[in-house]
TIMI-604801 format. One record per atom (N, C-alpha, C): x, y, z. Coordinates in steps of 0.05 Angstrom, whole numbers, padded with zeros to 5 digits, always signed. Example, Ala and Ser with C-alpha at 12.3 -4.5 7.8 and 13.67 -1.06 7.14 Angstrom:
2
+00264-00114+00156 +00246-00090+00156 +00264-00066+00156 +00257-00045+00142 +00273-00021+00143 +00258+00001+00157 
END
This chain:
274
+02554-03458-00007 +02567-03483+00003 +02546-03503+00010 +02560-03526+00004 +02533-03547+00007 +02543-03571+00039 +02525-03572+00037 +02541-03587+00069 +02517-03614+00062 +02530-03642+00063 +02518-03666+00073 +02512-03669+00101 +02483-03679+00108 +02468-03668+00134 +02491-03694+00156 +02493-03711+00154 +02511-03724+00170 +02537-03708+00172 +02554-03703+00158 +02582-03682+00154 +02570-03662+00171 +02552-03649+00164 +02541-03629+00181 +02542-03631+00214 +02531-03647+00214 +02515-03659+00245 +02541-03677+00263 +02563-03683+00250 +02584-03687+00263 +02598-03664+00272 +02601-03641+00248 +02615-03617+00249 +02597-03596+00275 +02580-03600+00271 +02567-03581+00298 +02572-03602+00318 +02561-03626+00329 +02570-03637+00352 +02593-03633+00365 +02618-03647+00343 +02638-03652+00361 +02661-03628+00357 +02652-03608+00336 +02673-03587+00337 +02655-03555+00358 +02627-03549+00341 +02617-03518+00349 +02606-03534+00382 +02591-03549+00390 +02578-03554+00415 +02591-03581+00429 +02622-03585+00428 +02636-03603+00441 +02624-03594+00475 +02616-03628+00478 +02605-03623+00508 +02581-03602+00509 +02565-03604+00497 +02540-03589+00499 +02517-03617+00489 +02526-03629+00504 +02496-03653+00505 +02479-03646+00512 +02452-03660+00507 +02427-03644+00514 +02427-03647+00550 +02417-03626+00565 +02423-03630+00594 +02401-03650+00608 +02413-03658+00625 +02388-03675+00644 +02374-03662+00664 +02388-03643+00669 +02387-03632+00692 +02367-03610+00682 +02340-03609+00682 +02323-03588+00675 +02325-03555+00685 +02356-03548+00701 +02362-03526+00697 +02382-03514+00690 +02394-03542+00670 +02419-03527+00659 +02409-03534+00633 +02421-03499+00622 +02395-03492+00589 +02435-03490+00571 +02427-03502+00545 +02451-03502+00530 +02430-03484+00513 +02440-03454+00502 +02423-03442+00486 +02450-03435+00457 +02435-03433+00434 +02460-03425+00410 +02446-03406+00401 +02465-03385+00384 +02453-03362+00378 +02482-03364+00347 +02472-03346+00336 +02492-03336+00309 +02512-03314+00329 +02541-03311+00325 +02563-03296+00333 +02546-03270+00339 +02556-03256+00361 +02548-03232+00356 +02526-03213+00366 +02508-03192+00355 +02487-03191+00381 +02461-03190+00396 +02460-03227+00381 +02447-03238+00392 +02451-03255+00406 +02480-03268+00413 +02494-03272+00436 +02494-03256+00457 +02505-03236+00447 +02498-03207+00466 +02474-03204+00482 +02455-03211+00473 +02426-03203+00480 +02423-03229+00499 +02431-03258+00505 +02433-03270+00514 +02452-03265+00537 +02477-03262+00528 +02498-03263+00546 +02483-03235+00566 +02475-03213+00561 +02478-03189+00576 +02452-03180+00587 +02434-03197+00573 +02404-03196+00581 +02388-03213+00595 +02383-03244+00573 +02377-03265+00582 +02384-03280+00599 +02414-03282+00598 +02421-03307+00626 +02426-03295+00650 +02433-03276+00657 +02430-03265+00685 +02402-03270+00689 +02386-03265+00670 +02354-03266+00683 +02349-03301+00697 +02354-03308+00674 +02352-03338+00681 +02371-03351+00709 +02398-03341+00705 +02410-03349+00731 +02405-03342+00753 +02382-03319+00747 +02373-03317+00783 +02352-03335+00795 +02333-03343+00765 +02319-03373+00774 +02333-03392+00774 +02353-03397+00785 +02370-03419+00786 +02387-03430+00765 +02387-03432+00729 +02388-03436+00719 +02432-03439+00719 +02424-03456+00702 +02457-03453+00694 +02462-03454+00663 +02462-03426+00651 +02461-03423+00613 +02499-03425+00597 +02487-03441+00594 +02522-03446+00567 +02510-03433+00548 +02521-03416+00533 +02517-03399+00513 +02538-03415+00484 +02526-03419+00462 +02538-03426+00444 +02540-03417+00406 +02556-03409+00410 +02557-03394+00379 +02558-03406+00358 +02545-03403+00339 +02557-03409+00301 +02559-03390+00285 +02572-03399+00274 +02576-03380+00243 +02562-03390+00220 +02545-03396+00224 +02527-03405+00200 +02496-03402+00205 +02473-03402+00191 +02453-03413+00191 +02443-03428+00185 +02457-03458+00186 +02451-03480+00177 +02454-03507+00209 +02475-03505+00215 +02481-03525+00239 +02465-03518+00261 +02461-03490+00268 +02442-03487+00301 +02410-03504+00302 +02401-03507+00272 +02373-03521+00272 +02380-03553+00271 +02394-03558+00263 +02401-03596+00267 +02419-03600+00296 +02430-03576+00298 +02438-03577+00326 +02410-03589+00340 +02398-03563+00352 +02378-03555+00364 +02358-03589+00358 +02355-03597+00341 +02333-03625+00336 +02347-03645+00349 +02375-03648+00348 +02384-03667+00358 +02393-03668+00384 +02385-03642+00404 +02388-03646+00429 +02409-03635+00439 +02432-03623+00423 +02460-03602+00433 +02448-03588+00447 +02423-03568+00435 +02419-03551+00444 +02388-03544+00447 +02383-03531+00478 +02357-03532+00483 +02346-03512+00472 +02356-03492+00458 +02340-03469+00447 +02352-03456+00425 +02357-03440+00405 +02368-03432+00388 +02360-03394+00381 +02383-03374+00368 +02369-03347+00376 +02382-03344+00344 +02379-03341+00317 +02386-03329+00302 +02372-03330+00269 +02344-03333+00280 +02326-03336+00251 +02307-03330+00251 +02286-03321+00228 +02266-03314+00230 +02247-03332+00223 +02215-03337+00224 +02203-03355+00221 +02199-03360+00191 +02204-03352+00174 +02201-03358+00145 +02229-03377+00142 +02248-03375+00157 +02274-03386+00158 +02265-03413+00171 +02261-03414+00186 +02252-03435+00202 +02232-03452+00194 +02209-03441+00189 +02187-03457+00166 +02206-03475+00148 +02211-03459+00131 +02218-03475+00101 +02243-03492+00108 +02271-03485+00124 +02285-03503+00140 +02274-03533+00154 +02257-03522+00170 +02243-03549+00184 +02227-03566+00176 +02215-03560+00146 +02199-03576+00123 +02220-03588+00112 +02239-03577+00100 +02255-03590+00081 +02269-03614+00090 +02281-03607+00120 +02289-03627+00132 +02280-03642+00151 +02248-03631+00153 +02227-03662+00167 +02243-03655+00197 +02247-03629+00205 +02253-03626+00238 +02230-03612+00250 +02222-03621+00278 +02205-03620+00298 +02209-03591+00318 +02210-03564+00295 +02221-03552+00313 +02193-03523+00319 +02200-03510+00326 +02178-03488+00331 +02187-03464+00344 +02177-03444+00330 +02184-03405+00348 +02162-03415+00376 +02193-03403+00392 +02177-03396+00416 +02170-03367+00421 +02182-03350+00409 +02178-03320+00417 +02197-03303+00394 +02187-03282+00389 +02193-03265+00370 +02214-03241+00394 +02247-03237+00383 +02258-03221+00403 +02270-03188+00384 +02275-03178+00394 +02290-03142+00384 +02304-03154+00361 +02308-03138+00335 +02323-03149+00316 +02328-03129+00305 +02359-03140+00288 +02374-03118+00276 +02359-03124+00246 +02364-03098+00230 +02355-03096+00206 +02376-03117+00186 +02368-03124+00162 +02388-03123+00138 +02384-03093+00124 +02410-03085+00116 +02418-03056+00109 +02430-03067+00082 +02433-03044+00074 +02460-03037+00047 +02473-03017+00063 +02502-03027+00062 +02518-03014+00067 +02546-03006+00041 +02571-02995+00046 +02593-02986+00025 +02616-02980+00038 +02633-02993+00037 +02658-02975+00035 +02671-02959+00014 +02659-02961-00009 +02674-02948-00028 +02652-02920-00038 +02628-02928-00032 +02611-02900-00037 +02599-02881-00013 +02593-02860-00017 +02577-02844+00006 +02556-02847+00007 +02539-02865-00023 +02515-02854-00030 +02503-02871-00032 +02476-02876-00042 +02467-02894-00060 +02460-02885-00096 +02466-02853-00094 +02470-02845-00118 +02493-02854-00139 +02512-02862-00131 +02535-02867-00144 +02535-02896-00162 +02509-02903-00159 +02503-02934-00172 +02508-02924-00202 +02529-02942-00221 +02528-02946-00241 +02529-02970-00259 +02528-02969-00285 +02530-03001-00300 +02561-03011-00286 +02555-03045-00278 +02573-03053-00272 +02577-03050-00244 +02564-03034-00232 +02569-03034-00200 +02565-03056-00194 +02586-03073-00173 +02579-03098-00155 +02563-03090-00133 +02545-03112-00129 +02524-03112-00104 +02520-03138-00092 +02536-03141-00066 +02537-03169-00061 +02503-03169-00043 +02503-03199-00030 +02481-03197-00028 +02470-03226-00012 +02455-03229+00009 +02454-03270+00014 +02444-03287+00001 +02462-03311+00005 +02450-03331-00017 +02433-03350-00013 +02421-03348+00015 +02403-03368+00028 +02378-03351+00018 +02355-03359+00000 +02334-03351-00005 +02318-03334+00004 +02315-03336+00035 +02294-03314+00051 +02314-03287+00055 +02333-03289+00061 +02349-03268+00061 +02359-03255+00030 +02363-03270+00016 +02354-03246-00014 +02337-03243-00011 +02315-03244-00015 +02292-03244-00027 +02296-03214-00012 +02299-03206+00025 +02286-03189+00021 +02313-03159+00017 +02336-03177+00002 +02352-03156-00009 +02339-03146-00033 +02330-03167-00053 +02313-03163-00075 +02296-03139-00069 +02282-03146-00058 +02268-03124-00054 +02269-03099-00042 +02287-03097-00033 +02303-03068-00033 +02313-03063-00048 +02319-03081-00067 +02338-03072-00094 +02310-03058-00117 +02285-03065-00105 +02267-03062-00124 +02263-03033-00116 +02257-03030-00088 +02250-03001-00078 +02263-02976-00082 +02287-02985-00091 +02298-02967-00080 +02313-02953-00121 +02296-02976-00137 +02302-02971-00163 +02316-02975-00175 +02340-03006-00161 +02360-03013-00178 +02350-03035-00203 +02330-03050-00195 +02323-03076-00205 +02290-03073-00204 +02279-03081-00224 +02247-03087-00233 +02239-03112-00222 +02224-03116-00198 +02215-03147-00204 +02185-03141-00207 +02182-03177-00229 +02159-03175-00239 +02133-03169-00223 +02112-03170-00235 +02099-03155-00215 +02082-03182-00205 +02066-03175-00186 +02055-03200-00170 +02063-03223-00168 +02094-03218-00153 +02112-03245-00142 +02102-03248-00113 +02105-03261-00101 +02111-03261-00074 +02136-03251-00066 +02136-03224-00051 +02166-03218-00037 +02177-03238-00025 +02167-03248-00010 +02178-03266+00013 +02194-03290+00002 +02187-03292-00036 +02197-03316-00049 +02219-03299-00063 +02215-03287-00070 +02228-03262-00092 +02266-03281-00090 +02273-03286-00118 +02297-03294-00127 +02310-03279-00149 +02332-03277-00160 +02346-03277-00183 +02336-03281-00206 +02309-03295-00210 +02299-03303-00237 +02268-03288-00237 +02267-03274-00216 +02238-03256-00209 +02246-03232-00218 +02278-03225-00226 +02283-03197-00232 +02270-03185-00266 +02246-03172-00267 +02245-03160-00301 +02262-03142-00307 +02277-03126-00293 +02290-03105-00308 +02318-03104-00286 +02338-03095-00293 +02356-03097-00286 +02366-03065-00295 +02358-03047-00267 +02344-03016-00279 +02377-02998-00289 +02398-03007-00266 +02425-02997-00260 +02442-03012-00273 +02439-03043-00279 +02461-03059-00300 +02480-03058-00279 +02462-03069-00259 +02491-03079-00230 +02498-03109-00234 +02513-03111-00217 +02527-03142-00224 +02515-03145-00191 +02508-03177-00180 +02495-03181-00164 +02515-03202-00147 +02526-03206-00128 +02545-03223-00118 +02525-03241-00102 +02513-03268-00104 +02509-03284-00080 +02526-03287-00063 +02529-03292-00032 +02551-03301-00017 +02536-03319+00006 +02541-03330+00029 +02535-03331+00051 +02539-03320+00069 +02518-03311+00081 +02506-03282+00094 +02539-03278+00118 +02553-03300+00123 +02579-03294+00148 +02590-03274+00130 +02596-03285+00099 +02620-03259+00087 +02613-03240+00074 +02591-03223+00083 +02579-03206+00070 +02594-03185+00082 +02603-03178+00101 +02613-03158+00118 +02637-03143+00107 +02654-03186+00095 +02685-03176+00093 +02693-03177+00064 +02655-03177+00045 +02656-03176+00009 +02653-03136+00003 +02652-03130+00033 +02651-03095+00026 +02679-03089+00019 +02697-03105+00028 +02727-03087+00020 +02726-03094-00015 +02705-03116-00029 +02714-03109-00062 +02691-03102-00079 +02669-03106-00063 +02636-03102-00076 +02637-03068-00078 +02624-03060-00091 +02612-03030-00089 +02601-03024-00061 +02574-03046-00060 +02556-03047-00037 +02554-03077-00030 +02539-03077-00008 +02537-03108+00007 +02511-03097+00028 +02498-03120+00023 +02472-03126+00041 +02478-03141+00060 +02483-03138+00086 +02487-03155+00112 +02470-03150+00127 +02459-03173+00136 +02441-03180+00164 +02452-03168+00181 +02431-03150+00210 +02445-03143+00230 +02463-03151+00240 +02457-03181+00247 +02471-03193+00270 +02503-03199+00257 +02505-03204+00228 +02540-03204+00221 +02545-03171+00205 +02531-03156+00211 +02544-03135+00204 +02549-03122+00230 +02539-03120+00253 +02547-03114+00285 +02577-03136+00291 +02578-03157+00289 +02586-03176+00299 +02617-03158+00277 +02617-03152+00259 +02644-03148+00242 +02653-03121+00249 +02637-03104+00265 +02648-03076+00269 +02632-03058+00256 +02613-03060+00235 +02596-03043+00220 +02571-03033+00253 +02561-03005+00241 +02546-02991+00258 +02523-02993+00239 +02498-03002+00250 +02467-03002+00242 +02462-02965+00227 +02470-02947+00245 +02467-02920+00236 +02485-02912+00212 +02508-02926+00208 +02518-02924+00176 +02511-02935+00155 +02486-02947+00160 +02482-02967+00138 +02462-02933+00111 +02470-02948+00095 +02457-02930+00068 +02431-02932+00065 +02425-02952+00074 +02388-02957+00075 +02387-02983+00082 +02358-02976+00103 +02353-02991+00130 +02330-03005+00122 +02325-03039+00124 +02305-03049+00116 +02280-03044+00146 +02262-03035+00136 +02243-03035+00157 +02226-03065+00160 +02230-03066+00181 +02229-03112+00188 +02196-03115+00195 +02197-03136+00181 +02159-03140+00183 +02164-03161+00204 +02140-03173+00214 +02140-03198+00238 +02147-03212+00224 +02150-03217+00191 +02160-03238+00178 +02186-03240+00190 +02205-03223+00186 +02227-03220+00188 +02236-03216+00215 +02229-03217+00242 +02239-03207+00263 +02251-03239+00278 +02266-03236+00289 +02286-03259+00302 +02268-03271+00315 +02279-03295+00319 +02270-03327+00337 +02279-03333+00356 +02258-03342+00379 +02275-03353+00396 +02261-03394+00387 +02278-03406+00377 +02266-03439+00370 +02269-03454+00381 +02254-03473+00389 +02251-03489+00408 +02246-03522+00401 +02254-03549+00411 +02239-03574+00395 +02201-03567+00398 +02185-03573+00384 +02169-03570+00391 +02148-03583+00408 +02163-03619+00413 +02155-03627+00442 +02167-03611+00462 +02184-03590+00473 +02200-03571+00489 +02189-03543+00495 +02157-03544+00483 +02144-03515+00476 +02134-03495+00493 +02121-03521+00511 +02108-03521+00533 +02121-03530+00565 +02146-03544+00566 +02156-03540+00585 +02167-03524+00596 +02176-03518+00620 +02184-03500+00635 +02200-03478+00637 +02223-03496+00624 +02243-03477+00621 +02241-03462+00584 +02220-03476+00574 +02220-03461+00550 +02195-03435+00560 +02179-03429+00575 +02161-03415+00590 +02177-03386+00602 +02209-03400+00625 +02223-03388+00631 +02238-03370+00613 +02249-03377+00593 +02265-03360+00577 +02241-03344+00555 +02220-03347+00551 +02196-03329+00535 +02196-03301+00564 +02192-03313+00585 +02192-03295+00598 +02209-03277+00607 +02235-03286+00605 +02260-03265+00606 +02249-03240+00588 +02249-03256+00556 +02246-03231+00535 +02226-03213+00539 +02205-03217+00549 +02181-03206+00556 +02189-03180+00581 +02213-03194+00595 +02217-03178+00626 +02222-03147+00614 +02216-03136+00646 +02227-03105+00640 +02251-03100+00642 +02264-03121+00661 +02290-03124+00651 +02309-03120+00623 +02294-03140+00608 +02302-03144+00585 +02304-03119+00566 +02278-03103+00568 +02275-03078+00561 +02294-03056+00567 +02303-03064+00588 +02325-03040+00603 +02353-03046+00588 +02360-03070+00590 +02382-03082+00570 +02382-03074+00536 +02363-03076+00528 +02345-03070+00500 +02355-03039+00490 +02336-03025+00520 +02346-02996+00510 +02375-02991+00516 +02386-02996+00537 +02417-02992+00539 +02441-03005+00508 +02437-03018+00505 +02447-03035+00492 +02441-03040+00451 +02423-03050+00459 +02409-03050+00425 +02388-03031+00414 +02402-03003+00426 +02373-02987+00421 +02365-02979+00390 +02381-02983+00373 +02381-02982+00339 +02366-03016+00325 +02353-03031+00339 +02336-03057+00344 +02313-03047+00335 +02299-03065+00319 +02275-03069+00322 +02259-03078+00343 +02244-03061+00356 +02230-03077+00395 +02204-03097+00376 +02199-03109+00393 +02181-03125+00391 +02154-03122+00395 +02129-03129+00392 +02102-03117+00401 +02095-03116+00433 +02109-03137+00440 +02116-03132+00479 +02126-03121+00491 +02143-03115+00477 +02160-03086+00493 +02153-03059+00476 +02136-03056+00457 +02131-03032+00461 +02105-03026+00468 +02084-03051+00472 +02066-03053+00498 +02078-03046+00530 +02098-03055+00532 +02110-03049+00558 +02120-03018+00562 +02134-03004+00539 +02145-02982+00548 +02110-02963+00542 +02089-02967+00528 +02072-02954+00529 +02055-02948+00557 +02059-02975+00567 +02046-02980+00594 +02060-02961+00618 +02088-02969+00608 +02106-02942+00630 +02099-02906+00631 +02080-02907+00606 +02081-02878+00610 +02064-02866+00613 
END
């Protein structure tokens, strides 16, 4: 789906962050996150932390990965939780936004998952394999599709670029579904298989431990917390790096998202505990 950046930027204002102006009040934080749980991780982790420094956090959701970054530039929102920095790079070039990672947080994998198989043996010609259609997120379906021996890509591509036209061999003679990464969840009731991002395969009822095979997440790939990047260094962007960092957060982490990828600070932290 193609969205015109004005159409856009009305549609997040006055429908997803109605009344989420940027605040004046330097301790009331409007933060957006993608549905789901990395809301969670906010709602159950982050803002209690923060509301005990005073703070007052509006939590705000999308269903997309497109509106929270023009959100976020144009001042809705003081922070944003649902991308990784390769996402964010090439996003914030293309569209000439001022934005920047403030901190790397716990992240769910992208998996292959099935309702219709047990296996990943059961791949035949013609099997559907849906899959995301936003670039950084194939790419690193692609490449599970490579690992795991459905699809040849050429050799000395860049993973991180890896597309549809990088494939040499097409090992299984699967059929490949693009979608956007929200309907990947609900393309398993007609796909064979489907590649969904943690955060909308949690968010739809799927369990991280059913998935058929688990992408192991490089720092490329581990979640954002993004910030404007005149906002980098102020206070309350200082404040919320430090929530994620807390032992708090860790306690939430393990209770909660313990099938997560931890971060290099918290498993500095739980090493330190022992």
């Amino acid at each position: 789906m193609r969205f015109h950046r004005r159409t856009l930027l009305a549609a997040s204002l006055s429908l997803l962050v109605a009344g989420a102006v940027h605040a004046k009040d330097p301790k009331e934080l409007v933060i957006g996150t993608s549905a789901g749980p990395y809301a969670d991780q906010v709602r159950f982790g982050i803002k209690p932390i923060l509301e005990k420094q005073g703070y007052k956090v509006k939590l705000v959701e999308f269903n997309d990965y497109i509106q929270p970054n023009f959100a976020l530039a144009e001042g809705a929102l003081d922070a944003n939780i649902f991308q990784h920095i390769i996402y964010l790079t090439r996003f914030a070039e293309q569209h000439k936004l001022p934005l920047s990672e403030l901190i790397k947080i716990p992240t769910a994998p992208i998996a292959i998952y099935s309702h219709k198989h047990k296996s990943l043996n059961e791949v035949k010609a013609g099997t559907t394999v849906a899959l995301p259609n936003d670039p950084t997120n194939q790419a690193r379906a692609l490449v599970m599709l490579d690992q795991i021996g459905w699809v040849k890509l050429k050799p000395g591509i860049d993973p991180i670029k890896a597309s549809e036209k990088d494939i040499a061999q097409n090992l299984k003679g699967i059929k490949l579904l693009p979608l956007e990464a929200a309907q990947l969840p609900r393309s398993l009731q007609d796909a064979d298989y489907a590649f969904v991002n943690g955060n909308f395969a949690l968010a739809s009822g799927l369990k991280l431990k059913d998935a058929l095979r688990t992408e192991k997440i490089s720092p490329s790939y581990a979640n954002l917390v993004a910030v404007r990047t005149a906002d980098k260094d102020k206070q309350f962007a200082k404040d919320i790096a430090a929530a994620y960092r807390s032992r708090e957060f860790l306690a939430v982490t393990n209770q909660r998202f313990a099938d997560y990828a931890k971060t290099d600070y918290q498993l500095a932290l739980e090493k330190s505990a022992k």
